[in-house]
C-alpha positions, -999 to +999 in steps of 0.1 A: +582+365-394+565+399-405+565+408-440+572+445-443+561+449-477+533+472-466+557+499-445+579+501-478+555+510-497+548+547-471+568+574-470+573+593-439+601+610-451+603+641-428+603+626-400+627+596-409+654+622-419+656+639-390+654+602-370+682+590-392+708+618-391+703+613-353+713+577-356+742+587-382+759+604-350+770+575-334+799+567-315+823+550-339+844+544-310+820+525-290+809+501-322+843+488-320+841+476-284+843+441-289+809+432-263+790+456-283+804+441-317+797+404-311+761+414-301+755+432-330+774+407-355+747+381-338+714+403-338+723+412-368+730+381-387+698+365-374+679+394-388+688+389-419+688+352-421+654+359-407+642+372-443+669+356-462+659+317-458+625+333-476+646+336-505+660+295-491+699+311-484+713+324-449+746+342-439+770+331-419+797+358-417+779+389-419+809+413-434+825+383-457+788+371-470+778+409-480+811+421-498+798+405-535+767+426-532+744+398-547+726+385-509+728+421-499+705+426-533+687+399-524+680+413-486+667+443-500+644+423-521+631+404-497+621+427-471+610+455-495+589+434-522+606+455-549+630+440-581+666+459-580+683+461-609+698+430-620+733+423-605+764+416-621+778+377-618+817+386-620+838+377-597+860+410-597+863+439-579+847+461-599+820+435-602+809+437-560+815+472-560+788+477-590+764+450-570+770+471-538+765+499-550+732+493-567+722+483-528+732+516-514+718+538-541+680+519-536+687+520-496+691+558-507+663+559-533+640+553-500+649+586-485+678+569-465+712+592-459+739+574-461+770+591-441+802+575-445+791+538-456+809+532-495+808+505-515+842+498-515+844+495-479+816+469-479+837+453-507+866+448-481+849+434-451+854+467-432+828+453-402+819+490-388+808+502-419+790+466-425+769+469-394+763+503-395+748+497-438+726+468-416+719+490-389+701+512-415+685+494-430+665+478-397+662+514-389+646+521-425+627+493-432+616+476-396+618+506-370+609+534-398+573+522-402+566+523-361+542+550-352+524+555-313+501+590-312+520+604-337+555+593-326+580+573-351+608+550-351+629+550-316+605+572-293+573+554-309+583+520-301+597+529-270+563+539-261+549+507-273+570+485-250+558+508-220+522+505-228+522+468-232+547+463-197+531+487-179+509+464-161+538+441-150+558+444-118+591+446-115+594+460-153+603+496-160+612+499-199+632+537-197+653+524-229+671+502-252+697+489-229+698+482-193+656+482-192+659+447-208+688+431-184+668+412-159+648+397-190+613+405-174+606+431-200+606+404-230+584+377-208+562+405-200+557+412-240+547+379-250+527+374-219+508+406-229+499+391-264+501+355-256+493+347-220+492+309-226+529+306-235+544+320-204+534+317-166+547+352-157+544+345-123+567+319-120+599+339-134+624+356-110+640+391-109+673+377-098+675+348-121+681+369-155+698+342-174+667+322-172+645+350-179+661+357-212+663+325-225+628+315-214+621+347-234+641+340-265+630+298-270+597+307-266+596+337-290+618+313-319+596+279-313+556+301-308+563+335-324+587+326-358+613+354-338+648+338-346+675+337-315+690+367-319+707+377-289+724+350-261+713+357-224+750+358-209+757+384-233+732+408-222+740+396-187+779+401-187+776+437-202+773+466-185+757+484-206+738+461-234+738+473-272+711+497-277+711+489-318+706+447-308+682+452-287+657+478-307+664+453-340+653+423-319+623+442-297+610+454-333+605+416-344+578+413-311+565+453-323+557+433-362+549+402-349+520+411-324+510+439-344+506+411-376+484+392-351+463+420-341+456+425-383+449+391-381+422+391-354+404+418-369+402+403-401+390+368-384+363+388-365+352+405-399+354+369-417+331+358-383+310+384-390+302+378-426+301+336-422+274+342-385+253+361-412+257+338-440+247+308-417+219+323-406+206+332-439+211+299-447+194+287-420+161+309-427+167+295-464+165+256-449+136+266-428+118+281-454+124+245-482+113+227-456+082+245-448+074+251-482+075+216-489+056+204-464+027+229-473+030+223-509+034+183-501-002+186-475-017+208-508-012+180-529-023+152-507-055+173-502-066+183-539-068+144-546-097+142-520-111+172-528-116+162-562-128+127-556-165+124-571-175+089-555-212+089-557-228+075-526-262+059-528-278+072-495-280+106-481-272+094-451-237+080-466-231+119-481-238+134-449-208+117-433-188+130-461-201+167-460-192+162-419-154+146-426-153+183-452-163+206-423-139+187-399-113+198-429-130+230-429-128+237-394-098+217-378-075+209-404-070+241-431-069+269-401-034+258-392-022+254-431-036+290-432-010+302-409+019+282-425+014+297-454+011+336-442+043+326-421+057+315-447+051+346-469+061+367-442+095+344-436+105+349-469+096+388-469+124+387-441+147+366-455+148+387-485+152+420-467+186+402-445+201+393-477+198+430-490+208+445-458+234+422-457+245+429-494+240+391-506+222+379-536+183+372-535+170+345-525+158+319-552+137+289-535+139+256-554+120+253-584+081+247-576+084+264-540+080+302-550+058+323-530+040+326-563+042+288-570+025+279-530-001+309-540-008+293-574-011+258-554-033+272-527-055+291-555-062+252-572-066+241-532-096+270-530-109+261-563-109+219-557-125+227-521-154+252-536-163+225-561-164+196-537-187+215-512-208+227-543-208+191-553-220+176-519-249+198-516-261+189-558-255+156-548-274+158-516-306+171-535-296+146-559-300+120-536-330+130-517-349+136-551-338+101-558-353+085-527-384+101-529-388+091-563-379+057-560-402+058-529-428+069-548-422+044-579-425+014-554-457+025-541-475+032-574-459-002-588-474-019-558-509-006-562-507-011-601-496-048-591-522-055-568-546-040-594-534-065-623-531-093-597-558-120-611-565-103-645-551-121-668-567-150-654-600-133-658-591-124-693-581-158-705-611-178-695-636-195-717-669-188-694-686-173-727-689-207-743-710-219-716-730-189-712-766-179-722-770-150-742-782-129-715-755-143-700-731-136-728-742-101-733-736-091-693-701-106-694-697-084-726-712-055-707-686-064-683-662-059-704-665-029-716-666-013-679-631-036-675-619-014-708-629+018-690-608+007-659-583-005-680-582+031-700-587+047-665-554+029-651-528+037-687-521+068-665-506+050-637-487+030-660-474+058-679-459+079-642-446+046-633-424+045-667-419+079-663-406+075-627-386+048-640-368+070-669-360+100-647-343+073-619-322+061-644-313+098-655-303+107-620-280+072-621-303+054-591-278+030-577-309+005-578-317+013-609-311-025-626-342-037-603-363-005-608-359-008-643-368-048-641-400-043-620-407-016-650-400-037-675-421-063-659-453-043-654-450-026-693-448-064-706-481-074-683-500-044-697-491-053-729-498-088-722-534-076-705-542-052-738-536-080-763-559-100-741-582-083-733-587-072-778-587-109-782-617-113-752-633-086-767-639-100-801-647-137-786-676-115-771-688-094-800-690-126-817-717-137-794-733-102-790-759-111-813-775-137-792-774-112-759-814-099-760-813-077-727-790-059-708-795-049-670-794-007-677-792-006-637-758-030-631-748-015-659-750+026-648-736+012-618-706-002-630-699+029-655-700+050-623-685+033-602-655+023-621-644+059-626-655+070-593-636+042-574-601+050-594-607+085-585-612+072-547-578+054-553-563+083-573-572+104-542-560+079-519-524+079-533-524+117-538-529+116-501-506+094-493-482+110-517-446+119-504-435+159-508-400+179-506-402+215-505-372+240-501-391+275-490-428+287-480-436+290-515-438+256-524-454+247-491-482+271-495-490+254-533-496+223-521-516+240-495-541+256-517-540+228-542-553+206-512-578+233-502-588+232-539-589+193-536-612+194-506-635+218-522-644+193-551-660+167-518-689+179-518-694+171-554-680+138-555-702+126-523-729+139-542-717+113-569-710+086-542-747+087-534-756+088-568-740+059-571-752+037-540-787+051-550-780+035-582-772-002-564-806+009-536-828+013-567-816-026-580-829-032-549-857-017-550-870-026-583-859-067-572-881-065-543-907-047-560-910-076-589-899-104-568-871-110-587-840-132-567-806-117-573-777-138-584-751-127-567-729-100-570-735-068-599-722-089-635-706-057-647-683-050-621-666-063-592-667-031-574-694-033-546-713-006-525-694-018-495-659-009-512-671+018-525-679+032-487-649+017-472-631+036-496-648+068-487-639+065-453-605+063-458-600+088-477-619+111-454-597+094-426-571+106-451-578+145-452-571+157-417-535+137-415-527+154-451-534+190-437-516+178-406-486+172-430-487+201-447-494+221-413-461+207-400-439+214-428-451+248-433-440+255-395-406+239-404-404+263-436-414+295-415-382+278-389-360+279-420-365+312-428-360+323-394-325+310-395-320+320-431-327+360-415-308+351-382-279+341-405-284+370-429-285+396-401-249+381-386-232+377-422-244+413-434-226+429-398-198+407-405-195+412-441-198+451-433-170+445-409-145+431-431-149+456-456-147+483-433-115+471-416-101+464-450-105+501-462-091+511-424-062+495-428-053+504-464-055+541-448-032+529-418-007+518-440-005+551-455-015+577-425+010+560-402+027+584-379+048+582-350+084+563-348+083+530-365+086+509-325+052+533-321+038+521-355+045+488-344+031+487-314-002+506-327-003+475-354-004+450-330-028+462-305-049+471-340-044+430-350-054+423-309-087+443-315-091+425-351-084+393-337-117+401-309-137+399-334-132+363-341-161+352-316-181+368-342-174+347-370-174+315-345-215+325-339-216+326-377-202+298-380-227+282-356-260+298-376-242+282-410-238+249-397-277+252-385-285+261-422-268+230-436-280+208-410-317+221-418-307+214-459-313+251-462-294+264-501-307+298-506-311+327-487-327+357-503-319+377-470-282+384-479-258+385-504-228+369-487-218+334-483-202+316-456-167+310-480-170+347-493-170+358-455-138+330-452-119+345-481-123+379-465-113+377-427-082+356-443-071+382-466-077+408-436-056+388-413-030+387-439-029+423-451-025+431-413+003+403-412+021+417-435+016+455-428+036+447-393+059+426-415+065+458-438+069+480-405+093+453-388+113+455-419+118+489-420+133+488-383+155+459-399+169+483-425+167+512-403+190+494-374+212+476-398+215+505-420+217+536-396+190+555-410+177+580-387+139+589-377+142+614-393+150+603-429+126+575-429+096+601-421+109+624-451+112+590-475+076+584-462+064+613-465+085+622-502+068+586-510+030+591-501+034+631-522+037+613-550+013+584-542-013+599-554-036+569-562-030+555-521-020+523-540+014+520-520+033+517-556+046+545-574+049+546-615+080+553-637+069+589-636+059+593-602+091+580-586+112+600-613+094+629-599+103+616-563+137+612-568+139+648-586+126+665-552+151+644-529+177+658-552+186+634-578+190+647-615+175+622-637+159+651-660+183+654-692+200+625-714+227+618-688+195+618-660+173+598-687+203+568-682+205+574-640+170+568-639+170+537-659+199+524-637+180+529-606+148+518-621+166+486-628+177+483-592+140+492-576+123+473-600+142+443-611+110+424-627+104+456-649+068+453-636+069+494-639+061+500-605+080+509-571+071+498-537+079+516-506+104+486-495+120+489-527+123+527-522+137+522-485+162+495-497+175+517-526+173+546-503+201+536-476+217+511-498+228+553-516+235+569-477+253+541-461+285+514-466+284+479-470+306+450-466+320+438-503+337+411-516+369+433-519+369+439-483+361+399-471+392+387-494+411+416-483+405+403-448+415+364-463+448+375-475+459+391-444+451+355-426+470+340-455+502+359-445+493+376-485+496+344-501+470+341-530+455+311-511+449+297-477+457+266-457+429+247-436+456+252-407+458+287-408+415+290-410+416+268-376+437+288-358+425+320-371+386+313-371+365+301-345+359+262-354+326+261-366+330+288-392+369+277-401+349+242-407+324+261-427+347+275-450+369+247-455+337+225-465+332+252-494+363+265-505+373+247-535+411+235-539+438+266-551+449+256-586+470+288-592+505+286-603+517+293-569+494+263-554+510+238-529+492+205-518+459+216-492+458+250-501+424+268-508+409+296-529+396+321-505+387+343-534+363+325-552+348+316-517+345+354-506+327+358-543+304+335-543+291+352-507+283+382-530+273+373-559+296+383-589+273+414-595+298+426-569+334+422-583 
């Protein structure tokens, strides 16, 4: 049943004076005919008892059940949701008369006239008088309250039924009486409002009886209307009574006009829950996201940071080509996550303003700030592992060539000890005559001069050795052994060869002549033939250079090496004229050579051979150098090629950069044109990428060519990265910023028009084009769109909107902050108030709500949505299953809203 709580508490009384001293004319007369009486005595009694058994009592006579006063009391309660005085519990006269009269005098208090009706005929059962107090007050409190384009009571719901039956055949609703006979009119109601419970079709002009009781079971058992009338009643009289019928048509007139409250507030409750689960959803979408991004950052840093030396270069260059697969194929994508991501929350954010819900708050660790903080150690980790490949790279090759280099001077130092201490260690002195003593003596001292001659060798070779081991050679155990070996053997060979020296000083004294010629010989050939070999291995030496500078030294320091040949062939033949005049002076005095020269082992022969080769030697060194000097002068052509396309690039990105920070300000045109003009200005960004794909290529040529410097051009391939990312995001979120704007334009109703004078009241005072306005400039702002915020009341205005624009007291106001605060001021918003407003019609205005009542109202996803969250009633008024729809309809707004 309807409560009519709501109607009591209007007045309309003007017009519900004149209705009821209209009413008050009735036929007396005719109220006594007996058809007319038993209808009423039945309508009537099941109205009351229709709002009685809410109280849990029920009549059963209407004019013996009344005369006390204390249900009458009661009925008045009920129906009007107000306390009456408190009635008296004696069981006298004067007692009911009291109790009845406190009735009448609040039936009167509500603009009611009562003709005729006293208390003490109420008292004594007089029936016309009883039903006539009844009649008025279903006229004041349940037909009062009806109102059709500005008609009331009798005429307005007269007009009602005609609107709603209209459509039907065979039903013509003129009035109260003989309209409703055939029983058509009340199918054709509930069929109106409630097609499902009634095949309309099926019923039958000529079989009334049915009609009416089809009518009245269906209205009790669906529609909570009690029985009121009986079908042969209405049938048997000629004329049915007016006063039944209105009473019982005005229980459809509350009943489907409750329903009709009740599907507006379900489709505002749909409203609010379709928004809140789509927020929700963008929420889910955005954990997820941000999880996964944070979750591939985290994975990645690891491996960026991994410092696992390698031992070859070749072994370093698979890990520099796994970073530029990363480079290249695997961070492009993450790149777009996380501008996506930025740009979904930006969104996010502005729903949950438009839609007047609290801000979004990720979970801890997935801010926007906390994936930029993330992303900013990502950048860091990735420039110090590409910074680290290429040191380690030139690590690496410096090592080889080094090591390369140790081997080959240990070999030839090896080959030169081979067999010395051997020599050193034997007794052949003993033996000897003294001119044989004295030349192995001689000897000796040109074995000291080759000796001296070669502590050179052996002090690059430790050298070598020492700067391997600084570098951490990953062979440095058996560098370090074959170092170790070759210092003990010279020390071995010094000590020897002291000791061998001494044996032959001892003996000195018996040596009487000395071959001057073997001698010379020896002392010039020594030195000349370790410069040979000196030469030889500077020949043979390995070289890295990184630029034509270097190249071009050892050029002229070869040029400057062949320019002393002509004085050391001059020394050559010196030399062999040295060995020719032996010869000579043998042959001249007959004198029989013993073999080989007794000072030295080196022979004319060697001596020659060795000149040969390292004249075979020359022409491949300037070959050498020739080659890598072409491969320099190749370098630095890509080093310029590269430099030319970073400098147009670099010059590109800058200038686009500037462009668009003037876009974002100059914009003109509707917001759909700004939109548009930003997209096809992205479409002609985005043509620009072939560009930095060919730069790309010419980087990728300079690493593969080992190429780190390039004195052509300031920029660097990850400086030129950094850039066309941020451009690509500031133009990102520039459309983002313009898409947002339509948002809160469409949702809010703000016209063209005021969003070009917020723009245009926002750039006057942007004065610095930074897009933010300071404390003073937006107070200045809001003074020229009319705000007073200039004296002490102003002073506290300002701080209350500066606390709304910027929340984070950063001291600054962005242009989305302005719009938001802007058409939060000019337009309405769903509340709280309003969504439990809407719950407490569905709850019949209990203070909570049954799951039943949210599945019949609410469509079933959302009535399952809200039962999930609403948390159990515990008011004092709480029955088993019911819920607290307040709490619920707060916790959509955020208590900043109650």
């Amino acid at each position: 049943m309807v409560d009519y709580h709501a109607a009591n508490n209007q007045s309309s009384s003007g017009a519900v004076q004149t209705y009821m001293e209209q009413e008050n004319d009735w036929d007396r007369d005719l109220l006594l005919d007996p058809a007319w009486e038993r209808q009423q005595r039945k309508t009537f009694t099941a109205w009351c008892n229709s709002h009685l058994r809410k109280a849990g009592t029920q009549i059963d006579n209407i004019e013996e059940d009344f005369r006390d006063g204390l249900k009458l009391m009661l009925l008045l309660e009920v129906i009007s949701g107000e306390r009456l005085p408190k009635p008296e519990r004696g069981k006298m006269r004067v007692h009911k008369i009291n109790n009845v009269n406190k009735a009448l005098n609040f039936i009167a208090s509500k603009g009611v006239k009562l003709v005729s009706i006293g208390a003490e005929e109420i008292v004594d059962g007089n029936v016309k008088m009883t039903l006539g107090m009844i009649w008025t007050i279903i006229l004041r409190f349940a037909i009062q309250d009806i109102s059709v384009e500005e008609t009331s009571a009798k005429e307005g719901l007269l007009l009602w039924c005609q609107r709603k039956t209209a459509p039907y055949k065979n039903v013509n609703v003129q009035n109260f009486h003989i309209s409703w006979k055939d029983g058509l009119a009340f199918n054709a109601l509930i069929h109106r409002h409630r097609p499902d419970l009634i095949d309309y079709d099926s019923l039958r002009k000529d079989d009334p009886v049915t009609n009416l009781n089809n009518a009245f079971e269906v209205a009790e058992k669906h529609l909570d209307i009690p029985k009121m009338l009986d079908a042969e009643d209405i049938v048997n009289t000629a004329r049915p009574d007016e006063k039944a019928i209105m009473t019982y048509v005005s229980s459809f007139y509350h009943a489907f006009s409750g329903a009709q409250k009740a599907e507006t507030a379900a489709n505002r409750i749909c409203k609010v829950l379709a928004v809140n689960q789509e927020n929700e959803q963008m929420m889910e979408e955005y954990e997820k996201l941000a999880s996964d991004l944070l979750e591939w950052i985290r994975r990645t840093i690891p491996w960026l940071e991994n410092r696992t030396q390698e031992k070859t270069v070749k072994d370093l260059q698979a890990k520099q080509e796994d970073f530029r697969d990363y480079r290249c194929v695997h961070k492009p994508p993450k790149v777009q996550e996380k501008c996506q991501l930025e740009i979904s929350f930006n969104t996010l954010q502005t729903k949950l303003r438009l839609s007047n819900r609290p801000a979004f708050m990720p979970s801890e660790g997935r801010m926007v700030s906390d994936i930029n903080g993330a992303w900013h150690t990502l950048e860091g980790a990735e420039k110090g592992y590409e910074e680290w490949i290429l040191s380690e790279i030139r690590r690496l090759e410096r090592l080889e060539h080094l090591a390369e280099k140790f081997h080959q001077k240990a070999a030839i130092h090896e080959s030169w000890t081979d067999g010395k201490e051997a020599m050193l260690t034997q007794k052949d002195y003993e033996t000897s005559t003294l001119a044989e003593v004295k030349a192995l003596l001689k000897k000796h001292e040109a074995f000291e001069s080759d000796l001296a001659a070669h502590q050179d060798r052996v002090e690059q070779i430790a050298a070598i050795a020492q700067e391997l081991n600084q570098l951490d050679y990953y062979d440095a155990a058996n560098v370090n052994a074959r170092c170790q070996k070759i210092c003990d053997q010279w020390d071995i060979l010094g000590a020897l060869t002291h000791s061998r020296k001494d044996s032959l000083e001892r003996t000195e004294k018996q040596l009487e002549s000395i071959d001057e010629l073997y001698l010379e010989y020896a002392k010039r050939a020594a030195p000349f033939n370790n410069w040979m070999e000196g030469a030889m291995e500077d020949l043979q030496d390995m070289f890295i250079v990184h630029n034509i500078v270097e190249i071009q030294d050892l050029i002229t320091a070869h040029e400057q090496f062949k320019s002393t040949l002509t004085e050391a062939n001059m020394e050559r033949e010196a030399i062999q004229s040295i060995q020719a005049e032996v010869q000579k002076i043998a042959q001249s005095n007959g004198i029989k050579l013993s073999g080989s020269n007794p000072y030295t082992t080196i022979t004319p022969e060697s001596i020659d051979n060795k000149w040969e080769r390292a004249m075979a030697m020359v022409p491949q060194r300037d070959n050498a150098l020739q080659e890598e000097l072409n491969k320099q002068k190749s370098n630095d052509t890509l080093r310029a090629t590269f430099a030319t396309q970073a400098n147009a690039v670099g010059a590109y990105i800058k200038d686009k950069m500037e462009e668009i920070g003037r876009i974002s300000i100059e914009m003109n045109g509707t917001l759909e044109d700004q939109l548009t003009n930003l997209k096809e200005y992205q479409t002609s960004i985005m043509s620009y990428m072939p560009e930095i794909n060919k730069l790309e290529g010419y980087h990728q040529l300079i690493q593969e060519a080992l190429i780190f410097d390039n004195q052509y051009t300031k920029y660097t391939m990850e400086h030129l990265r950094v850039g066309w990312e941020q451009l690509l995001t500031t133009i990102a979120r520039t459309i983002n910023e313009v898409e947002n704007q339509i948002l809160t334009r469409d949702a809010k109703g703000i016209s063209q028009e005021q969003l070009y004078e917020y723009r245009a009241s926002f750039n006057h005072f942007d004065k610095d084009h930074s897009g933010a306005l300071m404390a003073e400039e937006f107070k200045a702002c809001l003074i020229s769109l009319g705000y007073d915020v200039e004296n002490d009341k102003g002073d506290t205005e300002f701080a209350r909107i500066m606390s709304i624009v910027d929340p984070n007291g950063s001291g600054a106001v962005t242009f989305q902050a302005f719009i938001d605060f802007m058409s939060t001021e000019t337009t309405d918003r769903d509340t709280a108030d309003q969504v439990i407003a809407s719950f407490k019609i569905l709850a019949a205005d209990k203070n909570y709500i049954m799951a039943e009542e949210l599945r019949r109202e609410l469509p079933p996803d959302q009535a399952e949505y809200c039962i999930a969250r609403m948390a159990p009633y515990t008011g004092p008024d709480a029955v088993p299953g019911a819920l607290d729809y307040m709490s619920f309809s707060t916790a959509l707004y955020g208590e900043s809203d109650l």
